[in-house]
N, C-alpha and C positions, 0 to 999 in steps of 0.2 A: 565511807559508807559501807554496811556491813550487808556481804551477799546470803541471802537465807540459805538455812541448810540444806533443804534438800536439794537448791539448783546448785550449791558446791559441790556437794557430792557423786552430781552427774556430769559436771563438768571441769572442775579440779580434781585428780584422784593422786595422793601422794606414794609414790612407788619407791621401791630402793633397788637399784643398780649394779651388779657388781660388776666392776670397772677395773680392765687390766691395767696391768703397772710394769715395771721395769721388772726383769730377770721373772719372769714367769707370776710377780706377787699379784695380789687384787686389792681393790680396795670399796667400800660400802660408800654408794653417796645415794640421799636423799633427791626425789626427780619426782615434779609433777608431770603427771599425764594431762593433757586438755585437750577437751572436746573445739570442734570448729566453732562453737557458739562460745564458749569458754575463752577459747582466746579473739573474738571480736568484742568481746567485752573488757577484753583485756588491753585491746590496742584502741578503742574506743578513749581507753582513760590517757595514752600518752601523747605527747606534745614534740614537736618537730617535722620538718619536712617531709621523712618519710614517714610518718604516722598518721599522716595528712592523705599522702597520695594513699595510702592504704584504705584511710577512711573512706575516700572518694571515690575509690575504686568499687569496695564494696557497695554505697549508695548507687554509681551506675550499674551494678551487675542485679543488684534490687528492683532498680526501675526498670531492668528491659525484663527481667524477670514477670516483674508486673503486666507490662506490656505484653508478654508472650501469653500470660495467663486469661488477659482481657481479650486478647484476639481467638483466643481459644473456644473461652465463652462464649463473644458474640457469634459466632462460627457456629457453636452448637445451638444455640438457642436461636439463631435463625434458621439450622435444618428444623429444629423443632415448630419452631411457627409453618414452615412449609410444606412438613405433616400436615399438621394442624388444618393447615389451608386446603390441601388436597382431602382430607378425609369430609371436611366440612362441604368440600364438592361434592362429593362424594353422596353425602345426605340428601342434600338437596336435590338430586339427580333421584335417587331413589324416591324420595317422597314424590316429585313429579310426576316419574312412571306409576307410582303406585296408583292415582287417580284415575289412569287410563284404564282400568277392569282389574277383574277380581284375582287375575293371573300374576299381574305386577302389584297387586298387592299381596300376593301369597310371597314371595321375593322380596320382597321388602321388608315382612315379617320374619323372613328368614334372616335376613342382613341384618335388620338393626338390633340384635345382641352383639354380633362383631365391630359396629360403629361403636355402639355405647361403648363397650372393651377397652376398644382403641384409645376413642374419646378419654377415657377415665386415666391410661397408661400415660397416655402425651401431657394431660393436665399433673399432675404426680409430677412428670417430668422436669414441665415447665416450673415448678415453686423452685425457689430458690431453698436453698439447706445452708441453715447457720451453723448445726452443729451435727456431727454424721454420729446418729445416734440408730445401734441396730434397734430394729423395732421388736426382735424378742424381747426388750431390754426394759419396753415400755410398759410400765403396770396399768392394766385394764380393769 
């Protein structure tokens, strides 16, 4: 199967060597460079016991990777709901006091640009991002 070119050329790079020899001579040998991706792609294609445990190894160090990533997430995105939760207290506490005279609703009026703020900062937050695209990047 043929590797396209540009992921060869970031990941196979053919070098040349010069390699000592006997009484002081050298000699020129041909030497690929590969990248870590490069060569699991490479030990991916071979066959045998240790090219096995290598496969396997790699697949386990994937899945816990995965795993550290998910727990990562759910970690952040539960402090995130618990913002969320506390600021939404937060509102409804203010709006309560507000009803009680003209005082607490002068305070309230003051607040709720800071809630909306927030509010809008934590939502932002919360979307999930498929692709981390800078937003000067985006045409308006």
């Amino acid at each position: 199967m043929k590797i396209e070119d540009d992921y060869r050329k970031r990941n196979f790079a053919p070098t040349i060597y010069e390699v000592p020899g006997p009484k002081g001579s050298t000699r020129q040998e041909r030497v690929i460079q590969m990248t870590k991706d490069g060569f699991v792609l490479l030990v991916m294609g071979f066959t045998g016991q240790q090219a096995m445990q290598i496969k396997i190894s790699y697949i386990n160090a994937f899945n816990e990777m995965a795993d550290q990533l998910q727990q990562i997430s759910m970690s952040y995105f539960r402090n995130l709901w618990d913002q969320r939760l506390e600021l939404e207290k937060l509102d409804a506490t203010t709006f309560m006091w507000a009803s009680f005279g003209a005082k607490r609703m002068v305070e309230r009026k003051r607040e709720l640009p800071g809630i909306k703020s927030s509010r809008a900062r934590l939502e932002e937050k919360m979307q999930p991002q498929l692709f981390a695209v800078p937003k000067d990047a985006i045409a308006t």
